[in-house]
C-alpha positions in Angstrom: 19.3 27.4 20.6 19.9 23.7 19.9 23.7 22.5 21.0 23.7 18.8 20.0 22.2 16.9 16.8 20.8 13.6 16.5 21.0 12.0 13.1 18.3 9.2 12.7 19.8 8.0 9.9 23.0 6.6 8.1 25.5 7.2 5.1 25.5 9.7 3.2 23.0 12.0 4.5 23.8 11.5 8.1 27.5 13.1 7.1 25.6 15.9 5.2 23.5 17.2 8.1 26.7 16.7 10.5 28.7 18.5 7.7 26.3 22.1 8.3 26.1 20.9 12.2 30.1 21.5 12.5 29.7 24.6 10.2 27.4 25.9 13.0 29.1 24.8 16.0 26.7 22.1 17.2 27.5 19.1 18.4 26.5 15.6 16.4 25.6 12.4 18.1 25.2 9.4 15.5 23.2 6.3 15.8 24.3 2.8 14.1 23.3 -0.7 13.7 25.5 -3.4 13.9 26.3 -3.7 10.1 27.3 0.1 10.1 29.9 0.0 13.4 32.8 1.3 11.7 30.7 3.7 8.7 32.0 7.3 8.2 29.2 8.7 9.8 29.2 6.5 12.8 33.4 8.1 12.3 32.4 11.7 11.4 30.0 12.4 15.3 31.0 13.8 18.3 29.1 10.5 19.5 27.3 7.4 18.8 24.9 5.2 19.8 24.3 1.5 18.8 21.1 -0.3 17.9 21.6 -3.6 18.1 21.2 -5.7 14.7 21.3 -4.8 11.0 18.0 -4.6 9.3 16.3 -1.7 9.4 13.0 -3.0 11.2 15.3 -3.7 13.7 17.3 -0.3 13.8 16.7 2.6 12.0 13.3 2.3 11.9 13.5 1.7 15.7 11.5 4.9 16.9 11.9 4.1 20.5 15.7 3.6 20.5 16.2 6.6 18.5 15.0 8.7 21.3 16.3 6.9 24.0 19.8 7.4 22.1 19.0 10.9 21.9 18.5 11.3 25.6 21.4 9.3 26.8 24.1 11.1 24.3 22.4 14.9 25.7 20.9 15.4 22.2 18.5 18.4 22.4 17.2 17.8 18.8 16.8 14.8 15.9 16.9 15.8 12.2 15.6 12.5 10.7 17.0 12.6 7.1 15.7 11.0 4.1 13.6 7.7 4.3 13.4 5.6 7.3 11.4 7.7 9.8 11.9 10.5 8.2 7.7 11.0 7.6 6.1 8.9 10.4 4.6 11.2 12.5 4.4 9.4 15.2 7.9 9.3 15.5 7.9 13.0 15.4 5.6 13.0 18.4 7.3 10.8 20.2 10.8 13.1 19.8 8.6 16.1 20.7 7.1 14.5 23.6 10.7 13.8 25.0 11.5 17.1 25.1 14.0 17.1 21.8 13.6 19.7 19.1 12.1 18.0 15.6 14.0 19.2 12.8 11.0 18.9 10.8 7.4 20.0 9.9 4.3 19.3 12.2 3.3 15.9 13.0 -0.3 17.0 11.6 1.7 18.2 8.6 3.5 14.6 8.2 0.3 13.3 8.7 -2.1 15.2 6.1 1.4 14.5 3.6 3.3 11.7 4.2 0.3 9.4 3.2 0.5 9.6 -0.5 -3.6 8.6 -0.4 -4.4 11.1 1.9 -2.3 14.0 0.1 -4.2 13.0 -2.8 -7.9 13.3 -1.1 -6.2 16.8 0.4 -5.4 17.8 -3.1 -8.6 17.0 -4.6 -7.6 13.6 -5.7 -8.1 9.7 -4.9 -6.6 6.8 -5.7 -7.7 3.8 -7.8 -10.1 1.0 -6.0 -8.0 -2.1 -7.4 -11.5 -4.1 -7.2 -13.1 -2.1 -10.0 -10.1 -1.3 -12.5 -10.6 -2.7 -15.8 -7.9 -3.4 -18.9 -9.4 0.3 -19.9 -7.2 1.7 -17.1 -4.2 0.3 -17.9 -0.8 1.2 -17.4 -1.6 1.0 -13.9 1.2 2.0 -11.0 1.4 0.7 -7.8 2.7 2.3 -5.1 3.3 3.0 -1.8 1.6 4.9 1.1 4.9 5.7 2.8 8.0 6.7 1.7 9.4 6.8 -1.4 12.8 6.2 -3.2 11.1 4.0 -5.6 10.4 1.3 -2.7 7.5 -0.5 -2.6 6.3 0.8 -6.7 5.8 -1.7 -9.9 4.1 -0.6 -12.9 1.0 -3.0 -13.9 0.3 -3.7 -17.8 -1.9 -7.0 -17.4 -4.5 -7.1 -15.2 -3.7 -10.8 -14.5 -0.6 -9.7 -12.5 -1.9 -7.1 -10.4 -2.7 -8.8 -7.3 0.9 -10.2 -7.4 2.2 -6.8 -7.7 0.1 -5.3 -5.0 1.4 -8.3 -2.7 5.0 -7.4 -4.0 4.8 -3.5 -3.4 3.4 -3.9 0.1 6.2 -6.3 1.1 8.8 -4.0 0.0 7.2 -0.7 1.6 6.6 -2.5 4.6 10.2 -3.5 5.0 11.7 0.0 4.1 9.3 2.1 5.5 7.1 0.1 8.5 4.4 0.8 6.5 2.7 -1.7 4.1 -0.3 0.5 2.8 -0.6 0.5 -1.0 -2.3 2.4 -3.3 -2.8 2.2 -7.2 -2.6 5.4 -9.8 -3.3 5.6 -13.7 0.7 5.5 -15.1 1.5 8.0 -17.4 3.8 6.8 -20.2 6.9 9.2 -21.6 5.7 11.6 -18.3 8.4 14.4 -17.0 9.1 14.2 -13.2 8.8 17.7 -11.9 9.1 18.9 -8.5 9.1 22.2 -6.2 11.3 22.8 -3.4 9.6 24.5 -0.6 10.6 26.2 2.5 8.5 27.5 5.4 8.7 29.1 8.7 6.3 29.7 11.5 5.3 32.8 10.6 3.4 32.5 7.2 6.4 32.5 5.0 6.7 30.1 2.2 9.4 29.8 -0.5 9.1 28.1 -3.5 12.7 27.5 -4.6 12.2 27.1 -8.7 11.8 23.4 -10.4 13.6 20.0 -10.5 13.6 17.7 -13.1 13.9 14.2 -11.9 12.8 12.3 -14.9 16.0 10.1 -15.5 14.6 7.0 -12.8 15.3 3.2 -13.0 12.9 1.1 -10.5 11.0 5.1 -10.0 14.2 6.0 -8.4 15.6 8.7 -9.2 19.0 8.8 -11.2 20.5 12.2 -12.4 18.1 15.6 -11.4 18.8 19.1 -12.1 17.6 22.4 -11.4 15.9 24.6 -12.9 13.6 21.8 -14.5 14.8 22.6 -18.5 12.5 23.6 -21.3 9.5 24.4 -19.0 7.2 27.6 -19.8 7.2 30.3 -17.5 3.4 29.7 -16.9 3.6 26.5 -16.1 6.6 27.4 -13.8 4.2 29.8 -12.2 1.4 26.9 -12.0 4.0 24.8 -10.7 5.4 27.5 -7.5 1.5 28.5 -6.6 0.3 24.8 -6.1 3.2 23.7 -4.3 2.8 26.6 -2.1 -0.6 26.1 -1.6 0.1 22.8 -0.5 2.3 23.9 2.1 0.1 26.5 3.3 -2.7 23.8 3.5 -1.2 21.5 6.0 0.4 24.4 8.1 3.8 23.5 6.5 7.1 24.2 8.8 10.5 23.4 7.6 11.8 21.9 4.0 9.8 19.5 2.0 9.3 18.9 -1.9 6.0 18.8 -4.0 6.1 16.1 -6.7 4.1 16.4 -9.8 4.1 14.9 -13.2 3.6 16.4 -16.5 1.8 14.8 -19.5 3.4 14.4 -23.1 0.7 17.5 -23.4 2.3 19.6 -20.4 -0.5 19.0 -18.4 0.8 18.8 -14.0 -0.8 16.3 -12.2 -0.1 16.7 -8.2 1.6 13.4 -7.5 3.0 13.8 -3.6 4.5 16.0 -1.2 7.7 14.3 0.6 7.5 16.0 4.1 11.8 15.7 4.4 14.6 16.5 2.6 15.2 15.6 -0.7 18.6 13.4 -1.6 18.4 15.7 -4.6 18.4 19.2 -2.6 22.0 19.9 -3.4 20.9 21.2 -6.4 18.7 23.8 -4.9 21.0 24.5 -2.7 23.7 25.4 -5.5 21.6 27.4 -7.9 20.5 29.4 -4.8 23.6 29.6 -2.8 21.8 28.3 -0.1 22.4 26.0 2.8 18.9 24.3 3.3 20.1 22.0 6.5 20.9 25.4 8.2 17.8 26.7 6.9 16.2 23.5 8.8 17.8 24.2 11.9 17.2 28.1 11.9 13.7 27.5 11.2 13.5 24.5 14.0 15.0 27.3 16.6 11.8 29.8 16.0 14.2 31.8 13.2 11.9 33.7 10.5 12.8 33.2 7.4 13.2 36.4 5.0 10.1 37.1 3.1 11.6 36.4 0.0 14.3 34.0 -1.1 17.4 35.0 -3.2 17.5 34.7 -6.8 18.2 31.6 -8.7 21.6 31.7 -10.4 22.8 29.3 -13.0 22.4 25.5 -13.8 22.9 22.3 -11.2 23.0 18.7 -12.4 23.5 15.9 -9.9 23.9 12.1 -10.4 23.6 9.0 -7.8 26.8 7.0 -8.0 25.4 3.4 -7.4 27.4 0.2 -6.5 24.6 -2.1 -9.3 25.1 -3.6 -12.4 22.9 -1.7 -14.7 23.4 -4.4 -17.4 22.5 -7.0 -15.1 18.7 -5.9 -13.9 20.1 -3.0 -12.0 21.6 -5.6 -9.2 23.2 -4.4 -6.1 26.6 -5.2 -5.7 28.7 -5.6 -2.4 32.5 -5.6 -1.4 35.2 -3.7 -0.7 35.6 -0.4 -1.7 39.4 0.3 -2.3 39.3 3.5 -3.9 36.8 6.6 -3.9 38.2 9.7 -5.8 36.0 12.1 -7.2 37.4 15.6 -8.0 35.2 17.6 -5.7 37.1 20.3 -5.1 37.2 21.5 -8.3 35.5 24.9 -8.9 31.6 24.1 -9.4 31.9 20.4 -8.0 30.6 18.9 -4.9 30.8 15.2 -3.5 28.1 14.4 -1.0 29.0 10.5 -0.1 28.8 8.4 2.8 32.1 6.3 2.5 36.2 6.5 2.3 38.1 4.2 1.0 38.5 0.8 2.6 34.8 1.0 3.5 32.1 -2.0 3.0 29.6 -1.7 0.7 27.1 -4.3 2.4 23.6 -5.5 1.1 21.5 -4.3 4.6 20.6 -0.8 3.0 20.7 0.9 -0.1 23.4 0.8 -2.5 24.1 4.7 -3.4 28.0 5.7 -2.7 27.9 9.1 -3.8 26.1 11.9 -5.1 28.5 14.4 -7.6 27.2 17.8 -8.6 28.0 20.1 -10.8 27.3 23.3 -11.0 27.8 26.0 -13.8 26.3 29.5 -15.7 24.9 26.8 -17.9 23.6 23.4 -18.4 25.6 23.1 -21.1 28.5 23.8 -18.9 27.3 21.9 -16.1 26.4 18.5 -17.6 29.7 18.5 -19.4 31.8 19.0 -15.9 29.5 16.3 -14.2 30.4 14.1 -17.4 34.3 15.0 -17.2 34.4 14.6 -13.2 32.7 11.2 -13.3 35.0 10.1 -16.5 38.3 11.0 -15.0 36.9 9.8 -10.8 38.9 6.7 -9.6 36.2 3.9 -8.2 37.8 0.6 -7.5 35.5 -1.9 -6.3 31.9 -3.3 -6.9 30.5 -2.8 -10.2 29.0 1.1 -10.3 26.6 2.6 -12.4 29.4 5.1 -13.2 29.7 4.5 -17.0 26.0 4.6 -17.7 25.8 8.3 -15.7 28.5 9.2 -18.7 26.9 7.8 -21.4 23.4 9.1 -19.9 24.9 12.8 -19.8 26.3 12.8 -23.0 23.0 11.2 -24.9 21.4 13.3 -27.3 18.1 13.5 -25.8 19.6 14.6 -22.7 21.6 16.9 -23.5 18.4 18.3 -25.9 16.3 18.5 -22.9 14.1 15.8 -24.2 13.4 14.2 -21.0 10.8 11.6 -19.8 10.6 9.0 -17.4 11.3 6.0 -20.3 14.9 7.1 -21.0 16.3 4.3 -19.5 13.4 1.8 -20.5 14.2 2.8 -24.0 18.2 3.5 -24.4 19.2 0.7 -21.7 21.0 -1.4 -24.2 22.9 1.2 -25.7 23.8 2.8 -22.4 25.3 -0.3 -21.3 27.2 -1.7 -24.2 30.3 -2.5 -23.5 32.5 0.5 -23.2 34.8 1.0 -25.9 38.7 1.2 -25.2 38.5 -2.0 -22.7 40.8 -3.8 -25.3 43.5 -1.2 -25.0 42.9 -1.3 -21.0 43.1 -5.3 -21.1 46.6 -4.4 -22.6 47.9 -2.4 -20.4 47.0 -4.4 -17.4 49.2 -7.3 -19.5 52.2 -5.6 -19.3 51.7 -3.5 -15.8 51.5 -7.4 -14.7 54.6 -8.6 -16.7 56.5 -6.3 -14.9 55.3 -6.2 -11.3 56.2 -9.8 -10.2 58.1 -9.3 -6.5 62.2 -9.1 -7.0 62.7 -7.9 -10.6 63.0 -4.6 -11.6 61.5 -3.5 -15.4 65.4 -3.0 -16.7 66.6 -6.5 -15.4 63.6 -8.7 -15.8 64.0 -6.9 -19.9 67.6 -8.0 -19.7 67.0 -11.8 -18.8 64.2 -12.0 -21.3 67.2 -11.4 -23.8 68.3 -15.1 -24.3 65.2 -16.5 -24.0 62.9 -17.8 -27.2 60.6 -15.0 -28.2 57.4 -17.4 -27.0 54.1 -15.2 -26.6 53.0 -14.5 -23.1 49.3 -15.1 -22.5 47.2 -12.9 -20.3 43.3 -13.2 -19.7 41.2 -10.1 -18.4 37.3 -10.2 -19.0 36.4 -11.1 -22.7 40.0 -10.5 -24.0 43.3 -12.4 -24.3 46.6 -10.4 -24.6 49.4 -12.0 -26.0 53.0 -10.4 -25.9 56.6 -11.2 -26.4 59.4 -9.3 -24.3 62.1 -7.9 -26.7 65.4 -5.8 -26.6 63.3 -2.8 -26.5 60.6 -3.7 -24.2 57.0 -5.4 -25.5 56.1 -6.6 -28.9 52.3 -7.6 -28.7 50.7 -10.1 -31.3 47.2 -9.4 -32.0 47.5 -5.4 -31.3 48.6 -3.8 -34.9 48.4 -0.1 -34.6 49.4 -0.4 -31.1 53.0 0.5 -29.4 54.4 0.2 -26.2 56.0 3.5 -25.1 56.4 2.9 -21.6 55.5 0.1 -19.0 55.9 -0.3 -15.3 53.3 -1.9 -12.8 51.0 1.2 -12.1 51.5 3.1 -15.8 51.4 1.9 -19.2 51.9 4.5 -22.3 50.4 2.7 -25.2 50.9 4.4 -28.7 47.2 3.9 -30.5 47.2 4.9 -34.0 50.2 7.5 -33.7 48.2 8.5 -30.6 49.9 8.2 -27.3 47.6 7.6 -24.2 48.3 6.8 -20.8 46.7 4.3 -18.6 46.9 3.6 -14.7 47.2 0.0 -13.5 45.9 -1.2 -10.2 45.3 -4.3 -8.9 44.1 -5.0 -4.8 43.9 -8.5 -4.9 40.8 -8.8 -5.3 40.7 -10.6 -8.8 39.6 -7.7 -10.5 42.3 -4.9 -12.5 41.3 -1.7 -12.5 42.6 0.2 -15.3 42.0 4.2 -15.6 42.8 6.6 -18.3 41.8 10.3 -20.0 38.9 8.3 -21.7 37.4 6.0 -19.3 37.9 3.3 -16.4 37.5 -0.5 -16.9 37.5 -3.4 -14.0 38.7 -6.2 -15.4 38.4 -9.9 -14.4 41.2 -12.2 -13.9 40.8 -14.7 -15.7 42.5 -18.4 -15.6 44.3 -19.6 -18.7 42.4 -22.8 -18.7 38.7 -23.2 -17.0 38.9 -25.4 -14.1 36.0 -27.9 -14.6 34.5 -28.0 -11.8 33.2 -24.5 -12.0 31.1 -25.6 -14.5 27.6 -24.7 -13.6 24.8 -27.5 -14.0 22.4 -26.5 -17.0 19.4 -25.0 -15.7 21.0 -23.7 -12.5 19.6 -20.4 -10.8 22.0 -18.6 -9.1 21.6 -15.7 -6.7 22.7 -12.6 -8.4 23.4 -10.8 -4.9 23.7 -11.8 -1.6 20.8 -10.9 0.0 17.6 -12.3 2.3 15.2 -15.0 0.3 11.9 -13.3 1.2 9.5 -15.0 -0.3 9.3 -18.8 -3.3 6.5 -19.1 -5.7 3.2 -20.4 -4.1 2.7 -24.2 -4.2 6.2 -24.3 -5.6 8.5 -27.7 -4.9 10.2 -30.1 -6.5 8.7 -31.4 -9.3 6.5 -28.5 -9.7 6.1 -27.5 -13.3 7.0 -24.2 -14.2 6.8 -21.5 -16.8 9.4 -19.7 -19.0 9.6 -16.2 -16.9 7.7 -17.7 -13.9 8.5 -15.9 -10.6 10.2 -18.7 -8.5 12.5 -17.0 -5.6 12.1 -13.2 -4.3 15.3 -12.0 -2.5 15.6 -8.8 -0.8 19.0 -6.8 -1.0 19.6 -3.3 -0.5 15.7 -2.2 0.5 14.5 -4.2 -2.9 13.2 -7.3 -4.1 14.3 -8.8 -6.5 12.4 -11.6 -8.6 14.6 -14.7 -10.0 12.2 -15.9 -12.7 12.9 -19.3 -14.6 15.1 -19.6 -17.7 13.1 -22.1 -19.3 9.5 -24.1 -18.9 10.3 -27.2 -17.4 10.5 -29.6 -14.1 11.6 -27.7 -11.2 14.1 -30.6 -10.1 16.1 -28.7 -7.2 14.8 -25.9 -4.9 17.2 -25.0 -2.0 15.6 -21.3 -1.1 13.7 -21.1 2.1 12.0 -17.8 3.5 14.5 -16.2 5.6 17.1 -17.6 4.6 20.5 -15.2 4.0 22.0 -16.2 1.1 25.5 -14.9 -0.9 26.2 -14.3 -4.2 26.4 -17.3 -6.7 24.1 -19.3 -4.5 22.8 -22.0 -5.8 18.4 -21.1 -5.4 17.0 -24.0 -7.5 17.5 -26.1 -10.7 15.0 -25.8 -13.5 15.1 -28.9 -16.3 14.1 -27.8 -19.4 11.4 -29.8 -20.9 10.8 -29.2 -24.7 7.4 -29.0 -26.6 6.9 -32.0 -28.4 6.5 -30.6 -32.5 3.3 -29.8 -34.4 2.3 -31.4 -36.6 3.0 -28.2 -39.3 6.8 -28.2 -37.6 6.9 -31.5 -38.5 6.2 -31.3 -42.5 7.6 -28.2 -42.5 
């Protein structure tokens, strides 16, 4: 029987397997780098171990240390989580060969799997040979041997920009996974990302635990997934459990691990990989079978038999990955503070899988998911819309999240009619982040929760003192929108609002009458120059803003600025000052988060400042390089015309 748990991972999934570990009454040890000392799961063990340093090539993906943690905290076992080492199988030799239990398949399993090109040859497949590809093989995707999580894959359209795209994938994979093997595979446009859940024991027993649908990916990341994969006929269902057991069966399977596969506009599967781990998306599985697949992991890892059949699938399971990015702005990683995390989770049907509490730091070291929310329900119907309502209503303060595009994204039409590919967001991204409506209303209320929060005043006197003053408009600035008001007798007058009341105002709650409409609104502000205003309909983070611009935060024309703080990895080759460059010209590559992340020039022109250098860490707003515009002399048809 196993007594003590080591985690060799981080975040959120480390808390998930210690979650099932208390359940069980096994002991937890955790293991942390320097950047994560005080994260909830390094908080949540019975113990912890540190790796000194913060990258991951330096810590997580640290085999050695990992087991020598292990031993030194009296761990009997490592479950290795999601990514990282999760499928090196030399890793899971080397825990074996200590003595500890692998929560995990075979090494020879990892092995025949975990190499994307080798599950391919296994499955009758082989990648593309990127010396002989032609423009007839276009879209091409690159991607890579290890891993997954969208690391280390770009899609290829030109020919001309493959070999800088195989450079780019292998950099990435290597960082995230150790491993820098690429391969290339024909893309499939408007594809459906389908996948199996297996299950095995030592005894011959395999589950096949119905479908996921995964489609909804930006970067081939996945987004929101669901199970049972919508829409799908019951042969191809069938198709889809018999290969995916056959692929366990192939490689002697043991444990829990996913077969990918992607379906053609035609509903044609194509085997894509088999991820030899967990799945960030299990809870899914796990609520539409009532099913606890960590525990199933650990039973399994202690000799258990499984049943020879699993139980029935029952109802409809959405999840969605609560990101701290900008999707408006390239999908950029964004760090600080996070002041407050409230999702409601335990409502009936919701779960909150999540790596952090409030007061936590979202840094750029590793990747930027805070939370996963699922909902579960008889329906999908039923479940989308209380994944949409629970998100709505949750209370984020802090980085920019991805929060309002999972709401508009749930509520699309093509999602909610099943009509799902892996373009969604390449297609609806502007509409999906427009800017959300009701933020005026929000910019309001934050106005007059301010006007009467200043230290020493309460809302009654400060109204009472207003009452020999002029009736001069007060000017507030959040984001895009200036409020002004005048105090009066009764409270607020505002200027530019017709249509709009003031019922009520005091510094955390302002009741705003909208055409004969009354809606409430909850003001708070941490300091951190951002308002963050929640209601019934929606949340907003609004900038302060000065009431004049100071000058010198005027940025010089041309100016490139780093979007993120993050690690310069790589500048364009042969590149220096007075190098001539290209509109759209791959200049500076920074790596934040796991990804890299290309700043391309504004404009063709005279690189005239370039202050990136390979390894060096730079923050947000940094200044990379300066690009002078130069402009095309006119034809001679501009000219006349």
């Amino acid at each position: 029987m196993i007594s003590s748990v080591l985690v060799a991972n981080r975040g959120e999934i480390a808390c998930r397997v210690f979650r099932t570990c208390r359940d069980l009454g096994i002991a937890t040890v955790a293991v942390y780098s320097d950047a994560d000392a005080s994260a909830l799961h390094v908080r949540e063990a019975d113990a912890a171990v540190r790796l000194p340093g913060a990258a991951p090539a330096d810590t997580y993906l640290r085999g050695d240390l990992i087991v020598k943690a292990a031993l030194a905290a009296g761990a009997d076992a490592v479950h290795p989580g999601y990514g990282f080492l999760s499928e090196n199988a030399e890793f899971a030799r080397a825990v074996a060969d200590a003595g500890l239990v692998w929560i995990g398949p075979p090494p020879s399993a990892i092995e025949a799997m975990a190499s994307k090109t080798r599950a391919k040859e296994l499955m009758g497949g082989a990648p593309l040979d990127p010396a002989t590809v032609t423009e007839a093989d276009l879209p091409l995707l690159v991607k890579a041997a290890a891993g997954g999580g969208g690391r280390g894959m770009r899609v290829v359209r030109e020919l001309a920009a493959l070999d800088g795209e195989l450079e780019a994938a292998a950099s990435e994979a290597a960082s995230a996974f150790g491993d820098g093997e690429v391969f290339l595979e024909p893309y499939i446009e408007r594809g459906r990302h389908v996948e199996v859940q297996v299950l095995a024991d030592a005894y011959g027993t395999v589950w096949a635990l119905g479908t996921r649908d995964c489609s909804l990916q930006r970067r081939h990341q996945k987004v929101i997934e669901e199970s049972p994969a919508p829409g799908l006929p019951a042969a191809l269902v069938a198709t889809l459990h018999e290969s995916a057991v056959a692929a366990a069966r192939a490689v002697g399977y043991r444990g829990a691990g996913t077969v990918e596969f992607l379906l053609s506009p035609q509903g044609r599967s194509h085997f894509l990989e088999m991820n030899t781990r967990l799945q960030v998306e299990h809870p899914v599985t796990e609520a539409v079978f009532g099913l606890d697949l960590v525990a199933l992991q650990l039973r399994v890892a202690e000799g258990s038999a499984l049943p020879k059949t699993p139980p029935p699938a029952n109802g409809h399971a959405v999840e969605a990955r609560l990101y701290a990015e900008d999707p408006s702005k390239g999908w950029t990683p964004q760090t600080g503070v996070l002041h407050e995390l409230a999702v409601p989770g335990a409502a009936p049907g919701l779960r909150v899988d999540t790596g952090y509490t409030a007061g936590d730091s979202i840094g750029v070291h590793y990747d930027p998911m805070i939370a996963k929310v699922i909902a579960w329900a008889p329906t999908r119907d039923e479940a989308v819309r209380r994944l949409a309502h629970a998100l709505r209503r949750a209370r984020l303060h802090g980085p920019v999240t991805n929060r309002e595009l999972l709401v508009r994204s749930l509520e699309h039409p093509e999602f909610t009619g099943a009509q799902l590919d892996t373009g969604f967001y390449e297609r609806n991204l502007d509409a999906l982040t427009a800017p959300a409506e009701g933020e005026r209303y929000a910019a309001v209320a934050a106005a007059l929760a301010d006007a009467v929060s200043r230290p020493g005043t309460t809302v009654t006197a400060r109204l009472g003192a207003w009452r020999n003053l002029p009736s001069q408009a007060q000017l507030k600035v959040y984001g895009d929108h200036e409020v002004r008001y005048r105090p009066t007798r009764g409270g607020f007058e505002l200027v530019d609002d017709p249509g709009v009341r003031v019922v009520t105002a005091d510094a955390r709650r302002v009741r705003l009458e909208i055409d004969g409409v009354v809606r409430h609104f909850d003001v708070t502000d941490h300091g951190d120059g951002h308002v963050h205003v929640d209601s019934p309909t929606g949340a907003h983070s609004l900038a302060v803003q000065p009431r004049f611009a100071d000058p010198q935060d005027r940025t010089r024309p041309g100016s490139l600025l780093a979007p993120m703080p993050g690690t310069v990895v790589r500048v364009g080759d042969g590149l220096a000052e007075g190098s001539r460059v290209r509109e759209g010209q791959p200049l500076v590559w920074l790596e934040a988060m796991k990804m890299e992340h290309r700043i391309v020039s504004p404009a063709s022109g005279i690189l005239t400042a370039l202050h990136a250098v390979p390894g060096r860490q730079v923050e947000v707003g940094a200044l990379l390089a300066v690009v002078n515009e130069v402009v095309a002399p006119a034809t001679q048809e501009e000219t006349a015309s």
